[in-house]
PDB file with SEQRES, HELIX, SHEET and CRYST1 records, atoms N, CA, C and O in Angstrom:
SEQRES   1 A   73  UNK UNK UNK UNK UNK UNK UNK UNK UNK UNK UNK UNK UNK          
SEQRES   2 A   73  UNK UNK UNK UNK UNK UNK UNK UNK UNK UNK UNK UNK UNK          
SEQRES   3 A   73  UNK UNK UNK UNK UNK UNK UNK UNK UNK UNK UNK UNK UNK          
SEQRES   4 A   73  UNK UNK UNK UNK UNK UNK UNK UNK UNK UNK UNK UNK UNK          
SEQRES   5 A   73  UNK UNK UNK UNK UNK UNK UNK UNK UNK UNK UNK UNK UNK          
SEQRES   6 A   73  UNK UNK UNK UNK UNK UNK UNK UNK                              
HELIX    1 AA1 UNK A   14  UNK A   20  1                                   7    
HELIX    2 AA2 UNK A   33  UNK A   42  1                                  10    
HELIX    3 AA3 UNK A   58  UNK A   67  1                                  10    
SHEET    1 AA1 3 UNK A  11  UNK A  12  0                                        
SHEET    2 AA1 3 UNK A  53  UNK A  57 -1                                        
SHEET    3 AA1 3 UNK A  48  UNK A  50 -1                                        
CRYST1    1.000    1.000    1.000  90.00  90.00  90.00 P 1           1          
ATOM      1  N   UNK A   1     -35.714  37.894 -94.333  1.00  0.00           N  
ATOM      2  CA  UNK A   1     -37.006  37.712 -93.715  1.00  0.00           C  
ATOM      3  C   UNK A   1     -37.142  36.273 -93.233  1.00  0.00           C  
ATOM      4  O   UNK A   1     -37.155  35.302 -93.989  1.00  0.00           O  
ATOM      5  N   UNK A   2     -37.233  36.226 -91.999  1.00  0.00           N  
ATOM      6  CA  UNK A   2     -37.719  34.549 -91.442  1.00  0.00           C  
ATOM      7  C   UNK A   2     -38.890  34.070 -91.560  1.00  0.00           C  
ATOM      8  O   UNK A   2     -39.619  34.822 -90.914  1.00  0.00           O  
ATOM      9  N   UNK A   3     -39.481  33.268 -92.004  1.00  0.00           N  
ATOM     10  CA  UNK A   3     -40.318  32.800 -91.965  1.00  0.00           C  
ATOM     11  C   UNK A   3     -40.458  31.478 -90.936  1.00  0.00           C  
ATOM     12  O   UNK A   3     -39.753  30.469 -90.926  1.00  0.00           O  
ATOM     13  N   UNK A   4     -41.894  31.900 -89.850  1.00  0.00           N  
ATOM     14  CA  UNK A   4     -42.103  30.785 -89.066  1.00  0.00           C  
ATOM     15  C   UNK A   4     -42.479  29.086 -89.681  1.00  0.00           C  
ATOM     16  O   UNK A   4     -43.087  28.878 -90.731  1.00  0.00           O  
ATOM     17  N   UNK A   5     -42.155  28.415 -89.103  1.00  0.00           N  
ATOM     18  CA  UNK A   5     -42.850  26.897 -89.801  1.00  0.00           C  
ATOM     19  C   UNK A   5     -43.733  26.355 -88.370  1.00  0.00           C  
ATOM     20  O   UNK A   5     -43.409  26.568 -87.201  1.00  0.00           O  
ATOM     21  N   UNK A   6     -44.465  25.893 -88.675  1.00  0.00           N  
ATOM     22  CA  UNK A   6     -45.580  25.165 -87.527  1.00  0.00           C  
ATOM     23  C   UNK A   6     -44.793  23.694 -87.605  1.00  0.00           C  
ATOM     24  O   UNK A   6     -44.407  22.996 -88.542  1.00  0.00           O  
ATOM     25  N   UNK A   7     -44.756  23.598 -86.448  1.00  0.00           N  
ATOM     26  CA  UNK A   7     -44.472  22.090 -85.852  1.00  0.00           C  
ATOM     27  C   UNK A   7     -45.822  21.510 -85.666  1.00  0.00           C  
ATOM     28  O   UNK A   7     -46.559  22.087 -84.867  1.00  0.00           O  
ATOM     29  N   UNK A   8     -46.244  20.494 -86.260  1.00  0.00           N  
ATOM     30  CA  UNK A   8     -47.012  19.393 -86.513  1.00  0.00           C  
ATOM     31  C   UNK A   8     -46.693  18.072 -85.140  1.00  0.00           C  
ATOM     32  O   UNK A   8     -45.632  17.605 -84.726  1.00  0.00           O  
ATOM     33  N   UNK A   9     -48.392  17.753 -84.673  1.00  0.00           N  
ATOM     34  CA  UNK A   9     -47.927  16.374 -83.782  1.00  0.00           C  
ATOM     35  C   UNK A   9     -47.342  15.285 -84.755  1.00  0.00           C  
ATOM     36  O   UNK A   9     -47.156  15.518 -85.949  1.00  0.00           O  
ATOM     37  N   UNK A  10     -47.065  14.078 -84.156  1.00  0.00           N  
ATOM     38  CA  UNK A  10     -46.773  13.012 -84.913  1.00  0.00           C  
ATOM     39  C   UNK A  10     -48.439  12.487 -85.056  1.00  0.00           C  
ATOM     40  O   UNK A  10     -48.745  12.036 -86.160  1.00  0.00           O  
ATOM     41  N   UNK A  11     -49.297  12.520 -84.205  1.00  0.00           N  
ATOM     42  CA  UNK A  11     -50.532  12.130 -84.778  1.00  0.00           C  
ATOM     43  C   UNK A  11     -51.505  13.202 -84.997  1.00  0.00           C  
ATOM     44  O   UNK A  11     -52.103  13.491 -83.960  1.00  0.00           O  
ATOM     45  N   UNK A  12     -51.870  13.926 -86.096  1.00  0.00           N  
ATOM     46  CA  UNK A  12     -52.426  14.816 -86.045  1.00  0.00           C  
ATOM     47  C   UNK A  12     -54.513  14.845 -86.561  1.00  0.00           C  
ATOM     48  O   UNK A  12     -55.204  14.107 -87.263  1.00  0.00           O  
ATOM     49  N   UNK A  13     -54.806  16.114 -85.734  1.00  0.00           N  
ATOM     50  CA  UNK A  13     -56.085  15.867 -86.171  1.00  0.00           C  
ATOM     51  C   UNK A  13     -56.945  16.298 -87.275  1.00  0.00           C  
ATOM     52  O   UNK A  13     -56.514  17.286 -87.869  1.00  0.00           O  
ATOM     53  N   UNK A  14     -58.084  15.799 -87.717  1.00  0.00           N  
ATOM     54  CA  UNK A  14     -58.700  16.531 -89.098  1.00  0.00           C  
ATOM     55  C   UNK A  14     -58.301  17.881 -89.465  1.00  0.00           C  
ATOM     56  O   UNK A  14     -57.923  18.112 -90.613  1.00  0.00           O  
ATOM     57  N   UNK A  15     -58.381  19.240 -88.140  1.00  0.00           N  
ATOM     58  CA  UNK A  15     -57.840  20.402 -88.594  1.00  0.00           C  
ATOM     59  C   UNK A  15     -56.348  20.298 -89.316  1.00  0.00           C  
ATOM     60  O   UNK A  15     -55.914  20.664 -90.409  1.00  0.00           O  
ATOM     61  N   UNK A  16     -55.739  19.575 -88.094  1.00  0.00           N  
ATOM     62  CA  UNK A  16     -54.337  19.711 -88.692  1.00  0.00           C  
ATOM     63  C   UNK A  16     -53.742  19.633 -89.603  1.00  0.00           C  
ATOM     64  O   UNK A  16     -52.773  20.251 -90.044  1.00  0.00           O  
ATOM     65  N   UNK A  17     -54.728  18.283 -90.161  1.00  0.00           N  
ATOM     66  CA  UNK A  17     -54.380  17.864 -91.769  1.00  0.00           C  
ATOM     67  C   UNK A  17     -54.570  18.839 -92.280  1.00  0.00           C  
ATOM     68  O   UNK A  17     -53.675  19.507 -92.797  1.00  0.00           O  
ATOM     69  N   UNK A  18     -55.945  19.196 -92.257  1.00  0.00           N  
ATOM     70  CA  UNK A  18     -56.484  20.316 -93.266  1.00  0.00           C  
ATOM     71  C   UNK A  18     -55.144  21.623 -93.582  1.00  0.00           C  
ATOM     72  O   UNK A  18     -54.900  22.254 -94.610  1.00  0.00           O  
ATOM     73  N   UNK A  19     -54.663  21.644 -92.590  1.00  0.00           N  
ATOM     74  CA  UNK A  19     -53.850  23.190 -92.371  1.00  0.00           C  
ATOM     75  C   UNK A  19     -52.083  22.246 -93.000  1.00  0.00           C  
ATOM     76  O   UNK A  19     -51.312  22.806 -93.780  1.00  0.00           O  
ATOM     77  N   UNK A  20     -51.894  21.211 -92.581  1.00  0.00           N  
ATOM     78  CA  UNK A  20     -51.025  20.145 -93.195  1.00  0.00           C  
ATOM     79  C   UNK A  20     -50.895  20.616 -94.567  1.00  0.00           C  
ATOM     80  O   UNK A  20     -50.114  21.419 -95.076  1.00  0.00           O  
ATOM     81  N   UNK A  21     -51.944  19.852 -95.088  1.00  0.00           N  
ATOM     82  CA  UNK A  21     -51.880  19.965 -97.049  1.00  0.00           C  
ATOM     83  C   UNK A  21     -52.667  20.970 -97.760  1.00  0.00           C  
ATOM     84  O   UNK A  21     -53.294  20.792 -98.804  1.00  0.00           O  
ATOM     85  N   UNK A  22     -52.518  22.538 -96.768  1.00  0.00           N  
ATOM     86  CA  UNK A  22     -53.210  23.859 -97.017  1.00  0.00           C  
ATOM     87  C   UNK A  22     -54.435  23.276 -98.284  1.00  0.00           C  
ATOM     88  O   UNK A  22     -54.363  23.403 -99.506  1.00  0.00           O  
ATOM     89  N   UNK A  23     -55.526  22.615 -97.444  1.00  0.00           N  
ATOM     90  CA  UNK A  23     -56.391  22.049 -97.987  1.00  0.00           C  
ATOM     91  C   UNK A  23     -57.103  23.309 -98.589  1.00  0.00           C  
ATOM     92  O   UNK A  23     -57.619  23.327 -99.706  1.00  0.00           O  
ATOM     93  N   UNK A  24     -57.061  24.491 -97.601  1.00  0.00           N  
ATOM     94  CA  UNK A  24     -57.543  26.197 -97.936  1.00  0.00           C  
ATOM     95  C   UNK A  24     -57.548  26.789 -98.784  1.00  0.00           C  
ATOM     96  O   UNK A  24     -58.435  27.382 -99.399  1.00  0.00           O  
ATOM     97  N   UNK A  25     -55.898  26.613 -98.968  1.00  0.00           N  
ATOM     98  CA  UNK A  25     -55.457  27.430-100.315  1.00  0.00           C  
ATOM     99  C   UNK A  25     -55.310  26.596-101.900  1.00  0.00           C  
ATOM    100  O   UNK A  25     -54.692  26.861-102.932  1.00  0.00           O  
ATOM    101  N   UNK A  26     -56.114  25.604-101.523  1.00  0.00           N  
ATOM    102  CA  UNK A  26     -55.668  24.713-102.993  1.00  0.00           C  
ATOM    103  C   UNK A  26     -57.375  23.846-103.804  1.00  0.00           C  
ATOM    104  O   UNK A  26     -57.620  23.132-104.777  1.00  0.00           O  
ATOM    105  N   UNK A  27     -58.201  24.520-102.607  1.00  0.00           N  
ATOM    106  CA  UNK A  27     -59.703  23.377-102.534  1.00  0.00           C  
ATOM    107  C   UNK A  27     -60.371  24.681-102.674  1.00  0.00           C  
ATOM    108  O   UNK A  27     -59.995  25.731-102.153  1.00  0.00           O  
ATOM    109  N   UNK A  28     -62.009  24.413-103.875  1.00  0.00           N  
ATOM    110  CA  UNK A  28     -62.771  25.759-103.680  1.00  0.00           C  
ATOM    111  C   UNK A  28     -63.668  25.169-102.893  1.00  0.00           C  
ATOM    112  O   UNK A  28     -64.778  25.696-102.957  1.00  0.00           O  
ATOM    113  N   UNK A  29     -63.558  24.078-102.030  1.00  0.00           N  
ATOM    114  CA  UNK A  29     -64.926  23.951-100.953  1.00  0.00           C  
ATOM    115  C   UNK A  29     -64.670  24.895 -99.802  1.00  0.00           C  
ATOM    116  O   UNK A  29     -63.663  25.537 -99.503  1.00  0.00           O  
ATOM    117  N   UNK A  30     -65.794  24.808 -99.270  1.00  0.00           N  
ATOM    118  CA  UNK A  30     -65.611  25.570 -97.805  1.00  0.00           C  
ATOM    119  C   UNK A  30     -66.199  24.527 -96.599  1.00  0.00           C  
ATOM    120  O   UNK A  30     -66.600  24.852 -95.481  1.00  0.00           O  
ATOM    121  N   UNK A  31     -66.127  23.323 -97.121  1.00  0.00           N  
ATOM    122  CA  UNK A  31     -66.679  22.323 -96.232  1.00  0.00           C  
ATOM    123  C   UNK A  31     -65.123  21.297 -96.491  1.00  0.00           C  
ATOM    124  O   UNK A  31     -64.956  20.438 -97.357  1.00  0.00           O  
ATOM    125  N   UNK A  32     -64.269  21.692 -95.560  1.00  0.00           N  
ATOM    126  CA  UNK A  32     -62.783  21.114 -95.860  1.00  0.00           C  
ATOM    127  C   UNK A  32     -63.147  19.529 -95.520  1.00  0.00           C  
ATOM    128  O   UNK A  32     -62.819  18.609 -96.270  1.00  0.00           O  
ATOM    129  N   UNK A  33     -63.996  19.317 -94.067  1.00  0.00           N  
ATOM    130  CA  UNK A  33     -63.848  18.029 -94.045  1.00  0.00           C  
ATOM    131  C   UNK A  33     -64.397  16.866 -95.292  1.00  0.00           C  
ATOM    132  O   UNK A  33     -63.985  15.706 -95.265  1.00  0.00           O  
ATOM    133  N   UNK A  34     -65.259  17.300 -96.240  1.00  0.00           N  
ATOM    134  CA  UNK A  34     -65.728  16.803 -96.973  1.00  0.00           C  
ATOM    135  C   UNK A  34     -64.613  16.478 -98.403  1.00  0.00           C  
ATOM    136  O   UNK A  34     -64.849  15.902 -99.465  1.00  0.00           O  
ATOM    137  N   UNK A  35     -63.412  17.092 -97.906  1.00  0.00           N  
ATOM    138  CA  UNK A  35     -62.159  17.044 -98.754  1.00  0.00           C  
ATOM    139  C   UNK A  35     -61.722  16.227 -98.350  1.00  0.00           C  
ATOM    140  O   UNK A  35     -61.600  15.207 -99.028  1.00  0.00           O  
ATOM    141  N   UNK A  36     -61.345  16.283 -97.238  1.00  0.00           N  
ATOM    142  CA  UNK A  36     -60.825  15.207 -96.214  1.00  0.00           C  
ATOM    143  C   UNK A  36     -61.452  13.785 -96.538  1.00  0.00           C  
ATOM    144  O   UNK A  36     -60.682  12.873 -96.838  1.00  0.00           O  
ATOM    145  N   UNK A  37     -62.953  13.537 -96.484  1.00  0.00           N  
ATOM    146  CA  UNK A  37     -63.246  12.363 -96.560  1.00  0.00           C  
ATOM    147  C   UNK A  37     -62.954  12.171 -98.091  1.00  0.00           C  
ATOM    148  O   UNK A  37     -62.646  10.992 -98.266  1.00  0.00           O  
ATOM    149  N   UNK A  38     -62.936  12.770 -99.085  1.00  0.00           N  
ATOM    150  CA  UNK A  38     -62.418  12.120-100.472  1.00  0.00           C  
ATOM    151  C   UNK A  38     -61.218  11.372-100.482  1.00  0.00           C  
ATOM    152  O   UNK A  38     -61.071  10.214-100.872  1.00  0.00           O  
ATOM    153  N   UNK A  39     -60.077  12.417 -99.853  1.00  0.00           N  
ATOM    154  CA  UNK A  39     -58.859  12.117 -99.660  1.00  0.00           C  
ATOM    155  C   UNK A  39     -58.707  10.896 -99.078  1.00  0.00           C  
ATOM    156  O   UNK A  39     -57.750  10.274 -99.539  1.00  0.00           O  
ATOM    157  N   UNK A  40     -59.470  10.201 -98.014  1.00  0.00           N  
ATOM    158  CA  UNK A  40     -59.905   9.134 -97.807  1.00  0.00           C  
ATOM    159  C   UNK A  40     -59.937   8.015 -98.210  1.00  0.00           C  
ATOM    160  O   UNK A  40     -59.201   7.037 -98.077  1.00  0.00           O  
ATOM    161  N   UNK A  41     -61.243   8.300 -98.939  1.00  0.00           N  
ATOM    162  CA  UNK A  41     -61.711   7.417 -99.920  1.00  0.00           C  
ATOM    163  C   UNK A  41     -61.340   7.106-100.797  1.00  0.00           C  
ATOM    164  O   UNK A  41     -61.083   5.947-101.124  1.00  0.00           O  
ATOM    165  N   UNK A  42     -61.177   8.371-101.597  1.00  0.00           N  
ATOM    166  CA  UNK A  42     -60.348   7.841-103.253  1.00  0.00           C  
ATOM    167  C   UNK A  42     -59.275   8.099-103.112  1.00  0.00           C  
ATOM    168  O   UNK A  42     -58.987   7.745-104.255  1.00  0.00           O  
ATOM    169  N   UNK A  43     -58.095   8.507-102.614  1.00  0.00           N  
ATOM    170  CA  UNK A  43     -56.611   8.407-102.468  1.00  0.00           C  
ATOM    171  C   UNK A  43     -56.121   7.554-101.203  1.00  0.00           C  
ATOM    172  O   UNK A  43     -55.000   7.751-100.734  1.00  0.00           O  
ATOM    173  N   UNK A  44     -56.690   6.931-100.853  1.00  0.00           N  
ATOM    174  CA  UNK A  44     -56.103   6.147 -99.593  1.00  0.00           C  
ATOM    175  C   UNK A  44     -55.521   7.065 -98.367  1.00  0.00           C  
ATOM    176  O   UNK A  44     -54.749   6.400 -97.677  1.00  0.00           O  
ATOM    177  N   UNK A  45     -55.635   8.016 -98.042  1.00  0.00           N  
ATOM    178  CA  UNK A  45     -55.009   9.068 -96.917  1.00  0.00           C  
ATOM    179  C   UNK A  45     -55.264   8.353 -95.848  1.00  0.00           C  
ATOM    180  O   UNK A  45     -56.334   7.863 -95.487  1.00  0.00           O  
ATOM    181  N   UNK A  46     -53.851   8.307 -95.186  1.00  0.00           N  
ATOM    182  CA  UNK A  46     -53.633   7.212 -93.889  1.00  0.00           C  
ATOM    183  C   UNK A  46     -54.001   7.503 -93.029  1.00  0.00           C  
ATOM    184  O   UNK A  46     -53.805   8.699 -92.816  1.00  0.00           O  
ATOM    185  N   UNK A  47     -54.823   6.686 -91.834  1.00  0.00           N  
ATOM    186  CA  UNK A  47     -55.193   7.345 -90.857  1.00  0.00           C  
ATOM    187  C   UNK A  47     -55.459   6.184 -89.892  1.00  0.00           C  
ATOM    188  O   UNK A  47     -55.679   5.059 -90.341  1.00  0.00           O  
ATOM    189  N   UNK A  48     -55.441   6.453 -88.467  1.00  0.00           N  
ATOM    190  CA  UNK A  48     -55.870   5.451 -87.457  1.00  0.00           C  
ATOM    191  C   UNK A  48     -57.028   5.922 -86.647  1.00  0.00           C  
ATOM    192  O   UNK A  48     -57.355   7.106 -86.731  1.00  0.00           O  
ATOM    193  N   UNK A  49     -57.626   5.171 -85.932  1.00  0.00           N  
ATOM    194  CA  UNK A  49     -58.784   5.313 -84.914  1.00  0.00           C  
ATOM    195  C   UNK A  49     -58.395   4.598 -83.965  1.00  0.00           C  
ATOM    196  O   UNK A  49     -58.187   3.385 -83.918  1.00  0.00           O  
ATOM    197  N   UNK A  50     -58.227   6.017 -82.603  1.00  0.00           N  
ATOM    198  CA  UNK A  50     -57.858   5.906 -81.233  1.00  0.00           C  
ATOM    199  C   UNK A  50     -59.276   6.384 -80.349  1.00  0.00           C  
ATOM    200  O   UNK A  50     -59.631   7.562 -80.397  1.00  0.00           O  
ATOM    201  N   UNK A  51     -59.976   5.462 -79.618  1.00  0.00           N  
ATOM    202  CA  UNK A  51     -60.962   5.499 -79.343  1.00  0.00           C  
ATOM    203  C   UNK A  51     -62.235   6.467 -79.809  1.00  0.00           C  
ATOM    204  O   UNK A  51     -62.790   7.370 -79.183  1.00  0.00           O  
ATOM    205  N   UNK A  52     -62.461   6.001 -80.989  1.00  0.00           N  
ATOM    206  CA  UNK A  52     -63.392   6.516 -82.165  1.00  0.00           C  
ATOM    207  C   UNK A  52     -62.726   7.502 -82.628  1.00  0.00           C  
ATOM    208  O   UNK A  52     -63.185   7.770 -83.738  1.00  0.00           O  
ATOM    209  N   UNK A  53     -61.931   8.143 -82.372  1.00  0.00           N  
ATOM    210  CA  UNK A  53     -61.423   9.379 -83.182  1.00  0.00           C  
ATOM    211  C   UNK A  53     -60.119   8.794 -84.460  1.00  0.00           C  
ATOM    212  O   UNK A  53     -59.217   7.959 -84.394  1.00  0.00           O  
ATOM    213  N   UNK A  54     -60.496   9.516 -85.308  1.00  0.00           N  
ATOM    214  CA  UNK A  54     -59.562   9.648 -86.750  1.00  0.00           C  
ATOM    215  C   UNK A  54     -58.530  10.260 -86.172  1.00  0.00           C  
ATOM    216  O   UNK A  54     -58.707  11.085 -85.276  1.00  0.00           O  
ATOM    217  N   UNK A  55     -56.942   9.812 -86.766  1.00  0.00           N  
ATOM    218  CA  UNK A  55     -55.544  10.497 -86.542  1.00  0.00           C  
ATOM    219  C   UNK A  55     -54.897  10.384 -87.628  1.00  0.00           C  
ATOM    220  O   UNK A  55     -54.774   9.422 -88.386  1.00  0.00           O  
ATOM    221  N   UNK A  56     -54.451  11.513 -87.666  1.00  0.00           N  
ATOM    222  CA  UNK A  56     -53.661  11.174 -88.948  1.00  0.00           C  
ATOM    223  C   UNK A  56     -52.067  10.917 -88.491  1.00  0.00           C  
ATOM    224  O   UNK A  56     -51.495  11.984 -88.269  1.00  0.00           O  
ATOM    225  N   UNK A  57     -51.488  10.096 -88.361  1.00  0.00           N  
ATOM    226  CA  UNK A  57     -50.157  10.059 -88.278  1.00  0.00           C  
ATOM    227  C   UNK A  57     -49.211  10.200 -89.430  1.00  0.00           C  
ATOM    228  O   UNK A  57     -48.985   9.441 -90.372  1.00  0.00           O  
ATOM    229  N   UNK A  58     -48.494  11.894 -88.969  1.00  0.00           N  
ATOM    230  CA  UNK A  58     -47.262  12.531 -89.670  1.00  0.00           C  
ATOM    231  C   UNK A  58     -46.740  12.273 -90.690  1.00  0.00           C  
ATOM    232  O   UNK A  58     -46.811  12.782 -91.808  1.00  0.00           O  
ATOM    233  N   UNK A  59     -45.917  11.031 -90.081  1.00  0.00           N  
ATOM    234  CA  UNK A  59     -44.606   9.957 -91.331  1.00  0.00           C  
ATOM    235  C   UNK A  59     -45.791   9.395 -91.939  1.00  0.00           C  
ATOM    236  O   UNK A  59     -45.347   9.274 -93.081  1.00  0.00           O  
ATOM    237  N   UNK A  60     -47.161   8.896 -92.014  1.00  0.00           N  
ATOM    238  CA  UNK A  60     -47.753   8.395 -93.054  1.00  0.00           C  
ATOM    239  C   UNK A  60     -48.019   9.148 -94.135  1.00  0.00           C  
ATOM    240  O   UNK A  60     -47.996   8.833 -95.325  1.00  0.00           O  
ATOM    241  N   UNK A  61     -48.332  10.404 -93.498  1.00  0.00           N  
ATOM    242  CA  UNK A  61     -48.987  11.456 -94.523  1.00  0.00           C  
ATOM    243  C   UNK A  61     -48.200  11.818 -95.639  1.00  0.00           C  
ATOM    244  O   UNK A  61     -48.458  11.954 -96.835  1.00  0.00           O  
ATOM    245  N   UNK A  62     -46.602  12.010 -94.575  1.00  0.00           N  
ATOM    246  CA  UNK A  62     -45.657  12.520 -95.527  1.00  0.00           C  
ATOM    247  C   UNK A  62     -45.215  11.422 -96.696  1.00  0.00           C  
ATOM    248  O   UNK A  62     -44.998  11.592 -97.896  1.00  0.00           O  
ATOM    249  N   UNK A  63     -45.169  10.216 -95.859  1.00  0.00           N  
ATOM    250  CA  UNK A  63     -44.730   9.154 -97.350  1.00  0.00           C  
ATOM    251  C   UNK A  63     -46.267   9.033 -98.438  1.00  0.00           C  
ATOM    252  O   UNK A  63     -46.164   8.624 -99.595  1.00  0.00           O  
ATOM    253  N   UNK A  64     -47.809   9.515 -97.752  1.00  0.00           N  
ATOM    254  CA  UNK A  64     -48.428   9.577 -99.061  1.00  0.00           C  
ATOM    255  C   UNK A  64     -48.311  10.438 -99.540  1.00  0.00           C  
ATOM    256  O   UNK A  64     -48.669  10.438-100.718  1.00  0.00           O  
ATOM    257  N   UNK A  65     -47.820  11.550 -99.041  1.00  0.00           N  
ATOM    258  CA  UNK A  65     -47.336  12.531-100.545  1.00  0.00           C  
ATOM    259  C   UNK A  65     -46.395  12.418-101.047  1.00  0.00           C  
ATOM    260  O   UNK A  65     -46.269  12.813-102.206  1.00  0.00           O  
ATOM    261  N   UNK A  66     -45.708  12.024-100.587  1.00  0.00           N  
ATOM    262  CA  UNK A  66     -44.282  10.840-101.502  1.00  0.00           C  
ATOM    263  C   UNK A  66     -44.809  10.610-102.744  1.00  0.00           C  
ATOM    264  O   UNK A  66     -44.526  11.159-103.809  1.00  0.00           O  
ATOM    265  N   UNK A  67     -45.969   9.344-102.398  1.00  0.00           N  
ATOM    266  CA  UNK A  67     -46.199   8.276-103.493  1.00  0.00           C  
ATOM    267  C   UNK A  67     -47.246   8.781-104.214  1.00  0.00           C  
ATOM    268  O   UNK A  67     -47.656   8.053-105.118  1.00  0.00           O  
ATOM    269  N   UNK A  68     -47.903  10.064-104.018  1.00  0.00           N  
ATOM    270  CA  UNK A  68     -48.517  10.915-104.536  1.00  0.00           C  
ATOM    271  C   UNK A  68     -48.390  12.143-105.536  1.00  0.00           C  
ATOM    272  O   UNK A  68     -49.234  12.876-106.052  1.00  0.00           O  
ATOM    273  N   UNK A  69     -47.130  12.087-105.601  1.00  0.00           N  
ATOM    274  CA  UNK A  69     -46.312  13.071-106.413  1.00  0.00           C  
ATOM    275  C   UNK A  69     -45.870  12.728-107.240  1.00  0.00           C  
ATOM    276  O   UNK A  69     -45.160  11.738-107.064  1.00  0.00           O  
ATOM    277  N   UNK A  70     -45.958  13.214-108.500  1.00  0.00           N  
ATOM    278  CA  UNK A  70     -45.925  13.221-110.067  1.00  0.00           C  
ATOM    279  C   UNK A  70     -44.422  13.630-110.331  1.00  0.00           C  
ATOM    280  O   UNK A  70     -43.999  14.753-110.056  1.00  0.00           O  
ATOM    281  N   UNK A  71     -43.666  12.652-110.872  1.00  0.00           N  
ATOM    282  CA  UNK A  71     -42.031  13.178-111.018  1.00  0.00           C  
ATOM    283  C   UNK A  71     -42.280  14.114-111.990  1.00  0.00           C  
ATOM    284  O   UNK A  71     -42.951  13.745-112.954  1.00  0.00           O  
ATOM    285  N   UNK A  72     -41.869  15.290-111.943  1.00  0.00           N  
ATOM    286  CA  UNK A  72     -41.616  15.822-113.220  1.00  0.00           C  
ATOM    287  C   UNK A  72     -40.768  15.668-114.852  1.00  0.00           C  
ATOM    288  O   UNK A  72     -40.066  14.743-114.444  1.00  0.00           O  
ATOM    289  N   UNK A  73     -40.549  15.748-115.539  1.00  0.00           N  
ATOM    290  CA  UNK A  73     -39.814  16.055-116.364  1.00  0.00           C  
ATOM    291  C   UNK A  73     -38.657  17.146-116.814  1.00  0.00           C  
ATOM    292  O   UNK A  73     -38.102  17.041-117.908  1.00  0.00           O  
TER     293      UNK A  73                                                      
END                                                                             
């Protein structure tokens, strides 16, 4: 069975993230952006502003879940 993968921009937008770190399947809000702004705030989630708009750029996201991830044992 193949499974499709979504290709992601290198700068992506609030949805994208959201659908990025299946904010859906892991959050019981139904107000995702309000996840988003935590992620923000209290985890540092990288982001730029290109004429007022929020971006999330790709390689940042991916190295904060890098440095976001709990080694196991």
């Amino acid at each position: 069975m193949k499974t499709e993968t979504k290709i992601y921009p290198d700068l992506m937008t609030e949805q994208e993230v959201v659908e990025y770190l299946r904010i859906s399947e892991v959050s019981k809000s139904t107000n995702y952006h309000n996840v988003i702004e935590h992620l923000k705030k209290m985890r540092d989630l990288p982001r730029i502003h290109i004429s007022r708009k929020t971006l999330y750029p790709l390689e940042a996201v991916r190295g904060w879940i890098r440095k976001q991830t709990i080694p196991g044992r």
